[in-house]
TIVEX-633821 format. One record per residue (C-alpha): residue in three letters; chain; x, y, z. Coordinates in Angstrom, 2 decimals, always signed. Example, Ala and Ser with C-alpha at 12.3 -4.5 7.8 and 13.67 -1.06 7.14 Angstrom:
// TIVEX-633821
residu=Ala, chaine=A, x=+12.30, y=-4.50, z=+7.80
residu=Ser, chaine=A, x=+13.67, y=-1.06, z=+7.14
This chain:
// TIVEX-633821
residu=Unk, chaine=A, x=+142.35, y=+43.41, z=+101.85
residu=Unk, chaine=A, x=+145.06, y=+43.65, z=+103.99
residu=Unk, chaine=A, x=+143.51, y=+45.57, z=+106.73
residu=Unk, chaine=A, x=+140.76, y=+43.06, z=+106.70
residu=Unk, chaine=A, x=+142.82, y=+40.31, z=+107.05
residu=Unk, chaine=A, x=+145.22, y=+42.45, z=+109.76
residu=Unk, chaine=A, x=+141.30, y=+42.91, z=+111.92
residu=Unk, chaine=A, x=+140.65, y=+39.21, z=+111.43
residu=Unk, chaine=A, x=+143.75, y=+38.23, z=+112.63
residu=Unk, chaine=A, x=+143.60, y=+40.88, z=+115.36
residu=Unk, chaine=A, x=+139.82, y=+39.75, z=+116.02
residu=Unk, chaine=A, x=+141.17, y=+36.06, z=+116.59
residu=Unk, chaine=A, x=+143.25, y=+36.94, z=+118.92
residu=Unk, chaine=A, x=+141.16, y=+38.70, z=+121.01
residu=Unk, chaine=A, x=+138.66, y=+36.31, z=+121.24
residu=Unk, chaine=A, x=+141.26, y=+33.03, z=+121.89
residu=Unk, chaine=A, x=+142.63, y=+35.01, z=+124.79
residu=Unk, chaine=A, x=+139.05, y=+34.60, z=+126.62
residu=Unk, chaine=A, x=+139.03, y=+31.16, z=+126.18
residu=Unk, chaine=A, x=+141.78, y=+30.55, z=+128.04
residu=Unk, chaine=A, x=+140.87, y=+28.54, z=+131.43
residu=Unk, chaine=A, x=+142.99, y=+29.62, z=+134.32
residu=Unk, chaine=A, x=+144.32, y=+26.53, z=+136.84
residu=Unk, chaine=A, x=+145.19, y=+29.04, z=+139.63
residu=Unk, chaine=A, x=+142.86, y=+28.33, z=+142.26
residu=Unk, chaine=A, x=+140.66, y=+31.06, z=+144.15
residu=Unk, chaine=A, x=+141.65, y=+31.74, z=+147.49
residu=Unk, chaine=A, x=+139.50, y=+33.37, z=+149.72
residu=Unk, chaine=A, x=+141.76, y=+34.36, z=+153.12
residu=Unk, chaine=A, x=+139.90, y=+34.27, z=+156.18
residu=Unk, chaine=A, x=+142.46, y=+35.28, z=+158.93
residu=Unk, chaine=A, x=+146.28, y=+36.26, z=+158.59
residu=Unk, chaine=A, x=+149.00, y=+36.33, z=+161.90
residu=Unk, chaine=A, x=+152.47, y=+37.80, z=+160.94
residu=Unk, chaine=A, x=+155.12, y=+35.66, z=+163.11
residu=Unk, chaine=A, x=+158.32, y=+36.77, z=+161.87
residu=Unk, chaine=A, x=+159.84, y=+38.36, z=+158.72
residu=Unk, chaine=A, x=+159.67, y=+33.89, z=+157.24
residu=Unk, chaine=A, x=+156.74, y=+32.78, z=+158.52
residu=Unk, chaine=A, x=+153.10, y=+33.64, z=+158.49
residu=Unk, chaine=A, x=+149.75, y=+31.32, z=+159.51
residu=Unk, chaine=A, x=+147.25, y=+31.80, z=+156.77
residu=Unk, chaine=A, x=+143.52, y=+30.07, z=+157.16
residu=Unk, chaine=A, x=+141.81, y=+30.37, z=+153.83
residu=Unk, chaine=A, x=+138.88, y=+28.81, z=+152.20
residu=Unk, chaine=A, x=+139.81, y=+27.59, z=+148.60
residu=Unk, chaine=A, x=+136.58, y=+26.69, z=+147.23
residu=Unk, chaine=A, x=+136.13, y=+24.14, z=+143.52
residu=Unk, chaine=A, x=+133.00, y=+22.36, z=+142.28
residu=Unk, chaine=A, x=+130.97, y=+24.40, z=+144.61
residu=Unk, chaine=A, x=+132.44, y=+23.14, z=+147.77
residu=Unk, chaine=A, x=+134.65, y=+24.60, z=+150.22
residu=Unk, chaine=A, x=+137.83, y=+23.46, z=+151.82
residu=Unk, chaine=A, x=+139.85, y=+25.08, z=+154.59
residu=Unk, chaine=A, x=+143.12, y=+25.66, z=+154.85
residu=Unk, chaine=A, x=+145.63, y=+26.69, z=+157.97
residu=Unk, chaine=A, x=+149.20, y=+27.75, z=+155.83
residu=Unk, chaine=A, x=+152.25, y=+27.31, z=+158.61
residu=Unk, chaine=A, x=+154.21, y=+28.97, z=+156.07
residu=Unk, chaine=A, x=+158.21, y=+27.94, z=+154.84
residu=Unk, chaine=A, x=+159.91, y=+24.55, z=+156.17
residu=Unk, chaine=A, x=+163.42, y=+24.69, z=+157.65
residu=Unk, chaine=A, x=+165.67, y=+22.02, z=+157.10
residu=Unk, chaine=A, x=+168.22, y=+19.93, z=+159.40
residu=Unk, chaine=A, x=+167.56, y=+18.01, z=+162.59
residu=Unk, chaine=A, x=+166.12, y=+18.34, z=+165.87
residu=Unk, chaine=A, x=+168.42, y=+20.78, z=+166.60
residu=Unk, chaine=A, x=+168.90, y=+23.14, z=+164.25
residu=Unk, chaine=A, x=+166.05, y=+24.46, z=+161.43
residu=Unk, chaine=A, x=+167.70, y=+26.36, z=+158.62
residu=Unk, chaine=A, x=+165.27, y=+28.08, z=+156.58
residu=Unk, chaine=A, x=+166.58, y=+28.55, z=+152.71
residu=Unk, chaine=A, x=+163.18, y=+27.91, z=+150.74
residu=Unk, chaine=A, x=+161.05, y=+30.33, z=+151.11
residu=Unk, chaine=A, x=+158.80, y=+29.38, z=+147.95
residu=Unk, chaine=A, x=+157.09, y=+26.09, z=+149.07
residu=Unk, chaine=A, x=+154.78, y=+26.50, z=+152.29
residu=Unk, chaine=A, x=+153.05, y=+23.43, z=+154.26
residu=Unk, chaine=A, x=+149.29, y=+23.56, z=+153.80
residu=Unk, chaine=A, x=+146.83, y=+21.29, z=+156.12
residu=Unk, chaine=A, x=+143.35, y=+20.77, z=+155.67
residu=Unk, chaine=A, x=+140.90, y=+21.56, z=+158.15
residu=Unk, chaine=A, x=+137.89, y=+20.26, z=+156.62
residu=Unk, chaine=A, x=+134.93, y=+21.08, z=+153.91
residu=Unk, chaine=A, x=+133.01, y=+23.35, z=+156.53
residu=Unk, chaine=A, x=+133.78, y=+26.45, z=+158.80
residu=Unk, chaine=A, x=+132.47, y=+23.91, z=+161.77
residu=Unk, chaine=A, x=+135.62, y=+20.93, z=+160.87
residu=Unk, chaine=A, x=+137.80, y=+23.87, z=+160.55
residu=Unk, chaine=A, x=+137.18, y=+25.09, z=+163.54
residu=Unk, chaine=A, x=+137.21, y=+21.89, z=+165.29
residu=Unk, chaine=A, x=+140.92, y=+21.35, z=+163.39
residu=Unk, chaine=A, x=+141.76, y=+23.81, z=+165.18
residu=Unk, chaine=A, x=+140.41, y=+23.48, z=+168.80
residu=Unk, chaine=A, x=+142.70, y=+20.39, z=+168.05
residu=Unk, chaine=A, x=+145.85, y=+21.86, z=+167.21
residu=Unk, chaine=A, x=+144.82, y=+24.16, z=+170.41
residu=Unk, chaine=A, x=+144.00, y=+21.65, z=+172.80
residu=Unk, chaine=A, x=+147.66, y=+20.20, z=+172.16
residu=Unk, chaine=A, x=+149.03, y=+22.89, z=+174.65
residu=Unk, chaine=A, x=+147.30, y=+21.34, z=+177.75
residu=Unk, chaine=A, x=+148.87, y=+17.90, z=+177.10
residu=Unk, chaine=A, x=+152.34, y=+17.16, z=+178.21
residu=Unk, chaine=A, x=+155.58, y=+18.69, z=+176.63
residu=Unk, chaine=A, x=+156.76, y=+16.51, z=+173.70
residu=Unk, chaine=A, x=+152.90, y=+15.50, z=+172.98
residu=Unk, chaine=A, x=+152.06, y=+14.54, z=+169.24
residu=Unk, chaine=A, x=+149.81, y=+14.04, z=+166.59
residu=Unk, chaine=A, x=+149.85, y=+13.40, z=+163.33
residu=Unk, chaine=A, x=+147.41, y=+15.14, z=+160.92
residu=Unk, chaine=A, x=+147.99, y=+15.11, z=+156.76
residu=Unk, chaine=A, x=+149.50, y=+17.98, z=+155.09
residu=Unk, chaine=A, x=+150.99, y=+19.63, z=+151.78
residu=Unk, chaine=A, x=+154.50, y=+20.97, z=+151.28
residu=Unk, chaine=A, x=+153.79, y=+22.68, z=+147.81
residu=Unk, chaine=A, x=+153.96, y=+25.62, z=+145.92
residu=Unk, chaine=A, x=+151.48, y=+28.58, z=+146.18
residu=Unk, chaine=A, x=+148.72, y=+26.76, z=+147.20
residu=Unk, chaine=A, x=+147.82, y=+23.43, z=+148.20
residu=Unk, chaine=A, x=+147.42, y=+20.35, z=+146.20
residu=Unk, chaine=A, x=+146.43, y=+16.59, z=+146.31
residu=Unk, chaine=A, x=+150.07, y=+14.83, z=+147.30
residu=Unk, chaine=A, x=+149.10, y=+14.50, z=+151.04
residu=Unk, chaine=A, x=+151.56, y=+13.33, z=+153.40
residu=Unk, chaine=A, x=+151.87, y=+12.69, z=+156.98
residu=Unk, chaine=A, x=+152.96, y=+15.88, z=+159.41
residu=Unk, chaine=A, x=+153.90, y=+15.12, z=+163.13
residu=Unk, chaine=A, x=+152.95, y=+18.14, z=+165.30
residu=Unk, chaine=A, x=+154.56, y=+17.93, z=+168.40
residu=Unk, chaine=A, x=+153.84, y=+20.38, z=+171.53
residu=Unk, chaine=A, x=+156.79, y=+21.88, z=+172.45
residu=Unk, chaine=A, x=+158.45, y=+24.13, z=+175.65
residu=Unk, chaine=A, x=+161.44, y=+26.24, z=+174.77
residu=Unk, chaine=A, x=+162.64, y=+28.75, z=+177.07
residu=Unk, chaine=A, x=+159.50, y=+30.75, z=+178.24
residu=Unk, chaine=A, x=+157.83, y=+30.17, z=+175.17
residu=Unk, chaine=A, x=+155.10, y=+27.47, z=+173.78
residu=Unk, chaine=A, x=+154.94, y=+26.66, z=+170.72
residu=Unk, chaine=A, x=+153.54, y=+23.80, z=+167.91
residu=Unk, chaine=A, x=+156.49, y=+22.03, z=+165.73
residu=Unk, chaine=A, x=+155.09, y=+21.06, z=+162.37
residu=Unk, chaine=A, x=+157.69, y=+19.05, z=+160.74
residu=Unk, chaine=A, x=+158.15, y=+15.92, z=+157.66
residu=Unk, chaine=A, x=+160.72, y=+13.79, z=+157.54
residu=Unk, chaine=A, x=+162.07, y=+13.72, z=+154.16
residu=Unk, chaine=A, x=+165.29, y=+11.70, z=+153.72
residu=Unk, chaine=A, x=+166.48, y=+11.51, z=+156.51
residu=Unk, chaine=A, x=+166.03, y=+15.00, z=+157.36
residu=Unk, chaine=A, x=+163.38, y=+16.52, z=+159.19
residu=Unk, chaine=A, x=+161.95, y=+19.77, z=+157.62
residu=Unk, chaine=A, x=+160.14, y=+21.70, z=+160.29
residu=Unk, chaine=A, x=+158.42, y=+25.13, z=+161.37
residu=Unk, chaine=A, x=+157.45, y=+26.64, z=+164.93
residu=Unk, chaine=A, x=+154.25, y=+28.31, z=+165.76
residu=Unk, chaine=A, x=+153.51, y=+30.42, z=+168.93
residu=Unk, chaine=A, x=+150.59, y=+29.54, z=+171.34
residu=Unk, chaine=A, x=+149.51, y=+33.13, z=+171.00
residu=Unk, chaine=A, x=+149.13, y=+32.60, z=+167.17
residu=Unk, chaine=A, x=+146.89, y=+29.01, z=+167.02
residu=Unk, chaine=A, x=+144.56, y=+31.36, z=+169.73
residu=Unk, chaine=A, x=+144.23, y=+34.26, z=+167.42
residu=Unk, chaine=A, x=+143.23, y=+31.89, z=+164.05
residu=Unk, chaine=A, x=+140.80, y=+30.39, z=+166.17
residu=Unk, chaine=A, x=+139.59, y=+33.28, z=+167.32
residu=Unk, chaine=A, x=+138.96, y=+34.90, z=+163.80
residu=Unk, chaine=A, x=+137.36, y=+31.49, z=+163.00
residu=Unk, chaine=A, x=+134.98, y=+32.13, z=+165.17
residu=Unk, chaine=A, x=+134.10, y=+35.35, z=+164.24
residu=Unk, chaine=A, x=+134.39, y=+34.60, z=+160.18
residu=Unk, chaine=A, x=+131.61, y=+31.83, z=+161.38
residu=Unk, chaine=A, x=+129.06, y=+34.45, z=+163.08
residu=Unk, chaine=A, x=+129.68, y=+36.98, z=+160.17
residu=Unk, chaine=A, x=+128.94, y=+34.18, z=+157.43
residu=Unk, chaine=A, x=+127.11, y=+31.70, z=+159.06
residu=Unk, chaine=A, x=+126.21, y=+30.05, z=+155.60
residu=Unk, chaine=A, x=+129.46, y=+29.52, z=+154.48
């Protein structure tokens, strides 16, 4: 009796721990650039209810002024969407790319993510400002989150190679 009862119970088990439903999204990565050892730009597809929706990761927010950017959380990342298809992805991105041939100081303003892992639904605004240190370019992506500005820097070089691999991830799986 007792080894019947010890299988049942065993048996239970088993089966309850298929019917768990997991709320970690899938994320398919599409492109990866390495910056430095704190930041890397990620553009991933993280598909639900049959649809698609593109992602470009910026990676871990400093935090201070316009000055200086001290990085100390390297847990939450900024996530912006880039659209339901590989073609508004891509065109997100000529975007973000076409920034470099306005003026210094240029901006937009696009909605983006500060979370944890991966994206979620509590969109807020991000300023992305074109921007001319010494004998670099580079994009700011920064919030404003009171009354400090939380911000990252990425290269000219980097925005060119997602795009690039955009492009190609578009000819490889053109029905994506």
């Amino acid at each position: 009796m007792k080894k019947l009862s010890c299988f049942i119970a065993a048996l239970f088990v088993a089966i309850s721990s298929f019917a768990q439903e997991s709320d970690i999204p899938v994320i398919k990565e599409i492109a990866s650039v390495e910056q430095n050892d704190i930041t890397t730009l990620d553009l991933f597809n993280m598909p639900s209810n049959g649809e698609n929706h593109y992602y470009l990761c910026v990676g871990s927010l400093g935090h201070g002024d316009e000055v200086v950017q001290i990085v100390f959380d390297p847990v939450f990342k900024l996530f912006i969407p880039l659209g339901n298809s590989m073609d508004e992805a891509i065109e997100t991105l000529k975007t973000l790319q076409a920034l470099f041939k306005q003026p210094v100081n240029s901006s937009l303003e696009m909605p983006g993510c500060l979370a944890f892992g991966f994206p979620n639904d509590k969109l807020e605004t991000v300023t992305i400002t074109y921007r001319k240190p010494f004998l670099s370019r580079q994009l700011e992506f920064s919030l404003e989150r009171e009354g400090y500005i939380r911000a990252t820097y990425v290269a000219k070089s980097d925005i060119g190679s997602i795009v690039t691999s955009a492009k190609i991830h578009k000819k490889l799986f053109p029905k994506e």
